[in-house]
C-alpha positions as CSV (number, residue, x, y, z in Angstrom):
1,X,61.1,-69.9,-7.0
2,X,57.6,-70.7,-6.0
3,X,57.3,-73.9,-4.9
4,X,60.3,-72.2,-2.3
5,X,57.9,-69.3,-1.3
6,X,54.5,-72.0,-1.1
7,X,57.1,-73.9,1.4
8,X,57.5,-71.0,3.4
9,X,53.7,-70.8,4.0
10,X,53.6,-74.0,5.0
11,X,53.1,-76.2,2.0
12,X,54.7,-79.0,1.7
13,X,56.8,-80.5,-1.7
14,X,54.2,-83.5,-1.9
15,X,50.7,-81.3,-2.0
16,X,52.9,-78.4,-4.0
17,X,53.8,-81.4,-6.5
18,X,50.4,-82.6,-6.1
19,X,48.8,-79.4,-7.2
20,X,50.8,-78.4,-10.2
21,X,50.4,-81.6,-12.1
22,X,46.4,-80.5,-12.0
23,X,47.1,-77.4,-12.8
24,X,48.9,-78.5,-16.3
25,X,45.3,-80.2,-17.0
26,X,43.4,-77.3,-16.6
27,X,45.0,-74.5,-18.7
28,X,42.3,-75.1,-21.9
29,X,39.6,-74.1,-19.6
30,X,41.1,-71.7,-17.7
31,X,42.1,-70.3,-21.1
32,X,38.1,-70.1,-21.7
33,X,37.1,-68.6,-18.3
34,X,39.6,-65.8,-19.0
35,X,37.5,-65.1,-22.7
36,X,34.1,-65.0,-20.4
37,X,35.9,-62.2,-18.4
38,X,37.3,-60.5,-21.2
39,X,33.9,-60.3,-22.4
40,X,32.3,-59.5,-19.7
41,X,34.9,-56.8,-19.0
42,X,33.9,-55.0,-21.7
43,X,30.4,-55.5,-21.4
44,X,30.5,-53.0,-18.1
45,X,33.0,-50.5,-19.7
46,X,30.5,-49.5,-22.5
47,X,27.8,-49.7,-19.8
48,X,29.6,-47.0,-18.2
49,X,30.9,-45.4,-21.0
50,X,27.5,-45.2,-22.5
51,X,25.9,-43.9,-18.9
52,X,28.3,-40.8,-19.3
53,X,30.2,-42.0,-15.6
54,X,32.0,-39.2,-14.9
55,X,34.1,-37.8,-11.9
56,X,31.3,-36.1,-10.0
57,X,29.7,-39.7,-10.4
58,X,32.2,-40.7,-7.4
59,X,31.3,-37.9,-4.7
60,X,28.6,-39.1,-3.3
61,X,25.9,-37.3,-0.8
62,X,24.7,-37.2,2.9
63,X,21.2,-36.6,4.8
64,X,18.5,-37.5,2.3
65,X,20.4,-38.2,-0.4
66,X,18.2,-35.5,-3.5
67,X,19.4,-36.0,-6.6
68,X,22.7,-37.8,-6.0
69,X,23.8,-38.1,-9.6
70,X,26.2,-40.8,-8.4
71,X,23.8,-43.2,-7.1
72,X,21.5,-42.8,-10.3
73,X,24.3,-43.5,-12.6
74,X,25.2,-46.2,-10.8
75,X,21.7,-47.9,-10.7
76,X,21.4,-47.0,-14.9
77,X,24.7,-48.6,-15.0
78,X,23.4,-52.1,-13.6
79,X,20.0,-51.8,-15.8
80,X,21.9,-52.0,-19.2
81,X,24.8,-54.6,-17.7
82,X,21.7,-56.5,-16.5
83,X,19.4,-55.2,-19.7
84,X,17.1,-54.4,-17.3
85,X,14.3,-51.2,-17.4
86,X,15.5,-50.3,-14.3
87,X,17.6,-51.2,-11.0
88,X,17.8,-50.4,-7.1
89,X,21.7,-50.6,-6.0
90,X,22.0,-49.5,-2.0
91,X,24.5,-49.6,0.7
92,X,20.5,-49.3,2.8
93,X,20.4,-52.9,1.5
94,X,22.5,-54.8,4.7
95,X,23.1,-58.5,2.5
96,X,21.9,-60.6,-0.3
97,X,18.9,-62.5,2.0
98,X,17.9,-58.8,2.5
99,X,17.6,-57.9,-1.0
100,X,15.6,-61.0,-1.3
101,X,13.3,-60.3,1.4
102,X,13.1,-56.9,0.2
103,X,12.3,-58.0,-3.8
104,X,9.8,-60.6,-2.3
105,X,7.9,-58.4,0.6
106,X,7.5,-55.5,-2.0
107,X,6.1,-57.7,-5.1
108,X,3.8,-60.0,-2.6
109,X,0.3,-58.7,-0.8
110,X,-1.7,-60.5,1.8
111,X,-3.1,-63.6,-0.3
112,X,-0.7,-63.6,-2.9
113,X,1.5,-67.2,-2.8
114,X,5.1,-67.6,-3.8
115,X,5.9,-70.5,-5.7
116,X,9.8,-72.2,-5.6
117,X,9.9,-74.6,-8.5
118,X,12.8,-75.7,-7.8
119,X,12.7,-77.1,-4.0
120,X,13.8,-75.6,-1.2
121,X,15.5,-72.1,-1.2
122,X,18.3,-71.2,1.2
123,X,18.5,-71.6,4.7
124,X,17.9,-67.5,5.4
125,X,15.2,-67.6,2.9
126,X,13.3,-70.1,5.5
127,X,12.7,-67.6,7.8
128,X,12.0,-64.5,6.1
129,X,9.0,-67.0,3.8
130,X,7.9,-67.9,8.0
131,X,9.0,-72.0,6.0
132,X,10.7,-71.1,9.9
133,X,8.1,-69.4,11.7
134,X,9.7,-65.9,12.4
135,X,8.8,-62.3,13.1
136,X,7.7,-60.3,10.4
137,X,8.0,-63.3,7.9
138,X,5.5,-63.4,5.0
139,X,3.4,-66.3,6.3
140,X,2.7,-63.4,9.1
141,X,1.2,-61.2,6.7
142,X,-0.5,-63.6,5.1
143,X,1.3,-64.7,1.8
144,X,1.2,-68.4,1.2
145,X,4.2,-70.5,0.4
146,X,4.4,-73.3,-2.2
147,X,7.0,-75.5,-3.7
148,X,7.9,-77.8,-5.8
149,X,11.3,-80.2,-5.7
150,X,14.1,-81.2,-8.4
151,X,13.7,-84.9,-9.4
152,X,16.4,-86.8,-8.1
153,X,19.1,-86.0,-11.2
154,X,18.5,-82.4,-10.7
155,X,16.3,-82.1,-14.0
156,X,12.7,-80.1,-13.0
157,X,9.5,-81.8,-11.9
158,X,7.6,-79.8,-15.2
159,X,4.3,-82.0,-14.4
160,X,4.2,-81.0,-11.2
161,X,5.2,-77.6,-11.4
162,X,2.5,-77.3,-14.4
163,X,-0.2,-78.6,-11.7
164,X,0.5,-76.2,-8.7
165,X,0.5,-73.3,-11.5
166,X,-3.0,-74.8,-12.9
167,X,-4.2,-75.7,-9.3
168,X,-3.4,-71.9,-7.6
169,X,-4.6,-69.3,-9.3
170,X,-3.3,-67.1,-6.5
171,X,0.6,-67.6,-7.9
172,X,1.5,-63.8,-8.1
173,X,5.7,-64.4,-8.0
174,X,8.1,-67.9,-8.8
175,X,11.1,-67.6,-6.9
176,X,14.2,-69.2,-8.6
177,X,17.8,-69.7,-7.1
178,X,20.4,-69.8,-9.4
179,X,23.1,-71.7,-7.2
180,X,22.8,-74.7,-4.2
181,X,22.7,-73.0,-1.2
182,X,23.7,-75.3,1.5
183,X,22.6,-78.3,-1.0
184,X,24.5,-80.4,-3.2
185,X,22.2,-80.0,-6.4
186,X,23.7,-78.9,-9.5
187,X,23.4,-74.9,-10.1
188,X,21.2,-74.0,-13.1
189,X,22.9,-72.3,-15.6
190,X,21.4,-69.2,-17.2
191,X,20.0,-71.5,-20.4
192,X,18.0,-73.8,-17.8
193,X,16.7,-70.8,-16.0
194,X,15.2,-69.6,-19.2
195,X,13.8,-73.1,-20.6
196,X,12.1,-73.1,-16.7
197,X,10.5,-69.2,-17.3
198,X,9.3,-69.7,-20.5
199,X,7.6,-72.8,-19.3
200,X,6.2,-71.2,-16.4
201,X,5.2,-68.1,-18.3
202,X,3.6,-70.8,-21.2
203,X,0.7,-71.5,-18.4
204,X,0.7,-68.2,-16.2
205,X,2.2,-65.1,-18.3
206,X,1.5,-62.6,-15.8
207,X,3.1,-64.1,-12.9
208,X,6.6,-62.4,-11.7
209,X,9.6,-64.5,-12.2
210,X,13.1,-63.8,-9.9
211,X,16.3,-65.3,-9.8
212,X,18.3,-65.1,-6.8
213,X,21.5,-64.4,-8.7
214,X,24.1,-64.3,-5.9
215,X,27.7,-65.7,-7.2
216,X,26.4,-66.1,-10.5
217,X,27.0,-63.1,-11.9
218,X,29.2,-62.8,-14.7
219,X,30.5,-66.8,-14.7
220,X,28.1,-66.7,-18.3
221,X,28.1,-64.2,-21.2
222,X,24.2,-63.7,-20.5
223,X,21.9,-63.2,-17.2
224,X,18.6,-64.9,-16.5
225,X,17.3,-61.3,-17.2
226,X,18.8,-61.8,-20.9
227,X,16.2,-65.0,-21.2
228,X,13.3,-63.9,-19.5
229,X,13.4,-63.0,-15.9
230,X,11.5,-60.3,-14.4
231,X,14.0,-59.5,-11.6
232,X,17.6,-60.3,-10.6
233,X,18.8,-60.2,-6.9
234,X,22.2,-60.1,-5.4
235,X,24.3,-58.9,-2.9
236,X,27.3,-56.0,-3.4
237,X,29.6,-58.5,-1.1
238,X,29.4,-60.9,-3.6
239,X,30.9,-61.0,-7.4
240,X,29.1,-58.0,-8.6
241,X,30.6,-55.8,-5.5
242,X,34.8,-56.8,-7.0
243,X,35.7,-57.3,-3.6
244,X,35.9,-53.7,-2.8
245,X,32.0,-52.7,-1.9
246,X,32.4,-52.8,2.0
247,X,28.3,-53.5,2.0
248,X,25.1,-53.5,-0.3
249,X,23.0,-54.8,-2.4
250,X,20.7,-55.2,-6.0
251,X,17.5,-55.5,-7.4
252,X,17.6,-54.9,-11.6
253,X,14.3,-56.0,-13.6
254,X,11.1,-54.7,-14.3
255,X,10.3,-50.8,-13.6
256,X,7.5,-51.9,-11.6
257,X,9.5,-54.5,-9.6
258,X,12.4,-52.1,-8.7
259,X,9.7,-49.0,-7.8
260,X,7.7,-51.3,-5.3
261,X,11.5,-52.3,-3.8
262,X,12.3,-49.0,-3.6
263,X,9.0,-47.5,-1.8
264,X,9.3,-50.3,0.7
265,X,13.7,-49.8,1.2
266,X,12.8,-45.9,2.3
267,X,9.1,-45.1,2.4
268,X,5.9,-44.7,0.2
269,X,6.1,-41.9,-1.5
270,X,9.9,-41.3,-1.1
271,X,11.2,-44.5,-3.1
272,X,14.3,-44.0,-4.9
273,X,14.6,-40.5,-4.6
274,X,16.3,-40.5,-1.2
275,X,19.3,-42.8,0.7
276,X,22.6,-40.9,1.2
277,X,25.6,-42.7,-0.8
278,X,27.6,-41.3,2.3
279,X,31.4,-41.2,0.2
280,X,30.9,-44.8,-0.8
281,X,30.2,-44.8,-4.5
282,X,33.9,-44.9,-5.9
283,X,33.9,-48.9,-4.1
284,X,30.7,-49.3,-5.9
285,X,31.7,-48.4,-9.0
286,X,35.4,-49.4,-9.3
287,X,34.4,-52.9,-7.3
288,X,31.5,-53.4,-10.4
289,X,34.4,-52.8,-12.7
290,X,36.8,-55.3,-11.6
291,X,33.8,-57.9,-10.9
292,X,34.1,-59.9,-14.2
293,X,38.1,-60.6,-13.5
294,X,37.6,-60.9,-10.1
295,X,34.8,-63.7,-10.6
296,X,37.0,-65.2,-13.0
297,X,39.8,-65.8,-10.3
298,X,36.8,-67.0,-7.8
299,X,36.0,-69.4,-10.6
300,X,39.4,-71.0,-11.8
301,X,39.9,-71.2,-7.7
302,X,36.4,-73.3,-7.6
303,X,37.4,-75.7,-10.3
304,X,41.3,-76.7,-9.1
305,X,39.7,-77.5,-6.1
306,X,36.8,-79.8,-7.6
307,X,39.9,-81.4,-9.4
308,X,42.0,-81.8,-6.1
309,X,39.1,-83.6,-4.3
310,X,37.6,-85.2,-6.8
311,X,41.0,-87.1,-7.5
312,X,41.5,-88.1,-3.7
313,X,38.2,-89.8,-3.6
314,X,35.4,-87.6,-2.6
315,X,32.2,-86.4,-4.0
316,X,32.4,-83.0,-5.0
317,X,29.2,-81.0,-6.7
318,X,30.2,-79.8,-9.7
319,X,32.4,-82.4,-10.7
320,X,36.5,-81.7,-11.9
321,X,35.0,-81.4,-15.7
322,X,31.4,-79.9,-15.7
323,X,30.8,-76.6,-16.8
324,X,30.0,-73.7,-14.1
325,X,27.5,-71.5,-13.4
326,X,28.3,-70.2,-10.2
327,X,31.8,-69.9,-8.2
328,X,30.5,-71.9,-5.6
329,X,32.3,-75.7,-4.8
330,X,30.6,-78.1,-2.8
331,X,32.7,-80.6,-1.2
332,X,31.6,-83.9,0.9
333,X,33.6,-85.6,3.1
334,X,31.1,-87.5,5.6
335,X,32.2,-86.5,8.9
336,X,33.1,-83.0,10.5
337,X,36.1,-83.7,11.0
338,X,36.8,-82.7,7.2
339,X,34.7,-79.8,6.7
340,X,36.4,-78.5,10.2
341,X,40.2,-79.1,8.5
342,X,39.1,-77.8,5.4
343,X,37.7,-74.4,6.8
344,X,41.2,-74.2,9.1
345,X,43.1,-74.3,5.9
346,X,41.3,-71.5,3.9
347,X,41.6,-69.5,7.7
348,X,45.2,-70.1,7.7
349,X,45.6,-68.7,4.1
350,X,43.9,-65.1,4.6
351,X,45.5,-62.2,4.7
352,X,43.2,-60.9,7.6
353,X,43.4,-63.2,10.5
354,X,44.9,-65.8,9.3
355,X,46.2,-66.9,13.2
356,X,42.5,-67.4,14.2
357,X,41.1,-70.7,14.0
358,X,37.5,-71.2,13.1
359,X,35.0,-72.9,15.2
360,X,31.0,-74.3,14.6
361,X,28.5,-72.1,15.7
362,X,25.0,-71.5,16.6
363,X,24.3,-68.0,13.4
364,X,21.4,-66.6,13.1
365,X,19.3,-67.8,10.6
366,X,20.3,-71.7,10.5
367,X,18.9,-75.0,11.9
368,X,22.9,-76.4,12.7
369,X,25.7,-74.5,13.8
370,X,27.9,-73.6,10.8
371,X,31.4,-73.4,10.6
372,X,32.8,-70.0,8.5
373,X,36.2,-69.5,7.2
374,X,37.1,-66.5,6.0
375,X,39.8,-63.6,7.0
376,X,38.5,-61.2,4.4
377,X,38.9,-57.0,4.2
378,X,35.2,-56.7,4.0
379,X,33.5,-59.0,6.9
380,X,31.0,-61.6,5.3
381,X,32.6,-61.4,2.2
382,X,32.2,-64.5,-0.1
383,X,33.7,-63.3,-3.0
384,X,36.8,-63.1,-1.0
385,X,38.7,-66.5,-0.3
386,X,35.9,-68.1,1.9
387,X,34.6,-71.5,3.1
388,X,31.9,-72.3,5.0
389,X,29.1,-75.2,6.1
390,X,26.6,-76.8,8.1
391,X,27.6,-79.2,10.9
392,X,25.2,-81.8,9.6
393,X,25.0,-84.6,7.1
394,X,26.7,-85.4,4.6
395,X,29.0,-82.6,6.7
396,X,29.8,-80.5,3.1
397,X,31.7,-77.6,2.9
398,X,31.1,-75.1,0.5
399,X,33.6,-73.3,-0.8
400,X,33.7,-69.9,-3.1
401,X,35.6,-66.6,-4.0
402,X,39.1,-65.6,-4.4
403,X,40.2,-62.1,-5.3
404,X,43.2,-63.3,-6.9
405,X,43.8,-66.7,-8.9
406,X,47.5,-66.9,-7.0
407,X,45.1,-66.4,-3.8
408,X,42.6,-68.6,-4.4
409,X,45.2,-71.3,-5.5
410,X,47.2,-71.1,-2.4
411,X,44.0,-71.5,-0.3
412,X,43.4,-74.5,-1.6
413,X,46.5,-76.1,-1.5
414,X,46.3,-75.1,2.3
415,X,43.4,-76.9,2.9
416,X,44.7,-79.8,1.2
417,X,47.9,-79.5,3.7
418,X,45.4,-79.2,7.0
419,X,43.9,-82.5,6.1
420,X,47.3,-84.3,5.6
421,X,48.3,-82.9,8.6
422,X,45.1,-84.3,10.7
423,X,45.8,-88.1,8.6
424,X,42.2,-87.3,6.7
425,X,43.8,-87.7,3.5
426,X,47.2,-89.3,2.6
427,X,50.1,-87.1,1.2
């Protein structure tokens, strides 16, 4: 019955075939990802439970916002899922490379530095540290910039990152992202991310230490603020948002962390006591609920698809049979012609759009034009079926998100079907 309804979208018996003799591999671990959710399930149940969520909770408030009980709820909600003192969760927050410019421009003052031990952060982040030059960025207001690269198998550079600590006494914040951007490192898992703060905080134990979190959360039992971090960052359009939150994002850490966010969101003096929820706190809440099953899907999508290319020849970051710590999939053909086929497949599988066909383009924010699948309910959003990358070497698409596991499945076996058709792969 559904290899009948595959072939009426458009895939054929061979990749159908194809797929389901992976999938007969991979029920162990998909077995293990559905414990992680299940855990992770409960985990914000009693976060709510114990927060007192009630119906009121979902109303929501207009002009400046005065004690919307809603919104504080909400924020105490993400401070004991994140074990956090306290947290800053805002529709006022437009993305995740906002909530990281907003974490970083609040915590840093003229002289400060900002240290990356672990090479170069993403492309968006170029800009707003002036890596770019680019109005407004930190370099403009006088906050310097350091960092220091993975060695070549992905492990850190501790000597060197042991040096710049030693050699800058200036070091106020050590910026640390979780997943590979537009790279093809491996993404450090929560356990790495603490062995790296400890170290850090072995030589310099007053310096701030964030993790840029986004699609990490809930792929692990713990967070990097369960082993040490000061602050976690993410976006609401991401896996903590379920797929429902239409924008938004999150800062959880320290109290001091999340105060100097908030004072720089709205105003000195105002901080977190105003912003509006405007009617859009039951998405929030209900789209936080459903985020550990909805990663879960994201995730089993990622891995079938590592499988599927991994077994027709190419490189693919993480492999078919490492563990994950992110629901991102980095896939390399070597020419465009690949990453273009494989973004018209996950297009073709959306339920929004899925007669447009995507095209490279010169976005905001990037050094080559980038190619972006994805018909999605909420525009932007990668924890929906999504698939995106740089028009540049090694010409790697990235792929992530997946609302559904039946979704996420059928968009990859339609990008599997676009490159037969276009003779890049045989079927």
């Amino acid at each position: 019955m559904n290899e009948v309804m595959f072939e009426s979208l458009g895939i054929s018996k061979n990749v159908y075939e194809f797929g389901e003799k992976i999938l007969k591999e991979l029920e162990p671990r998909f077995k293990k990802i559905d414990e992680i959710a299940e855990y992770n399930q409960l985990k914000v149940i009693k976060a709510m439970q114990d927060n007192k969520v009630s119906e009121a909770c979902l109303l929501g408030t207009t002009g400046y916002g005065y004690n919307d009980i809603g919104r504080e709820k909400l924020e105490a909600v993400y401070a004991s899922v994140f074990h956090t003192e306290d947290a800053l969760v805002r529709p006022q927050i437009t993305c995740g490379t906002h909530a990281l410019a907003l974490a970083l421009m609040s915590n840093l003052r003229p002289g400060d530095m900002l240290f990356s031990p672990v090479g170069k952060p993403y492309d968006t982040l170029e800009e707003v540290i002036g890596i770019r030059p680019s109005k407004g960025s930190l370099a403009e207001y006088g906050v310097e910039y350091s960092q220091v690269d993975l060695l070549p198998d992905g492990s850190f550079d501790f000597d060197n990152i042991k040096k710049t600590l030693l050699e800058h006494s200036n070091i106020k914040l050590v910026t640390i992202q979780r997943s590979k951007g537009y790279q093809t490192r491996p993404t450090l898992s929560v356990e790495r991310i603490g062995e790296l703060i400890s170290f850090i905080k072995g030589i310099k134990k007053d310096v701030y230490c964030m993790v840029d979190n986004c699609y990490g959360e809930f792929v692990e039992t713990i967070e990097p603020t369960d082993v040490g971090a000061d602050m976690v960052v993410g976006s609401l359009i991401k896996n903590p948002g379920g797929g429902l939150a239409p924008i938004g994002g999150y800062i959880a850490g320290k109290k001091e962390c999340v105060e100097n966010a908030a004072f720089r969101l709205t105003s000195p003096g105002l901080g977190k006591e105003v912003g509006a929820s405007l009617g859009i706190l039951p998405q929030f809440y209900q789209g936080f609920f459903l985020a550990p099953t909805v990663t879960a899907s994201a995730l089993k999508g990622a891995i079938f698809a590592a499988n599927i290319y991994e077994k027709l020849g190419f490189d693919v970051v993480p492999n078919g049979k490492e563990d994950r710590y992110d629901i991102i999939q980095a896939v390399t053909f070597g020419k465009p012609e690949g990453v273009i086929a494989f973004c018209e497949g996950i297009q073709s599988a959306a339920p929004v759009d899925s007669f447009v066909t995507p095209e490279p383009w010169d976005m905001p924010g990037y050094d080559a034009q980038v190619i972006m699948a994805a018909g999605a309910f909420v525009s932007g959003s990668s924890i929906e079926l999504s698939a995106d990358g740089p028009i540049k070497e090694p010409y790697s698409v990235f792929f992530q998100g997946g609302l559904t596991w039946p979704h996420a499945k059928y968009g990859i076996l339609k990008t599997l079907q676009k490159m037969c058709d276009a003779k890049l792969v045989s079927c």
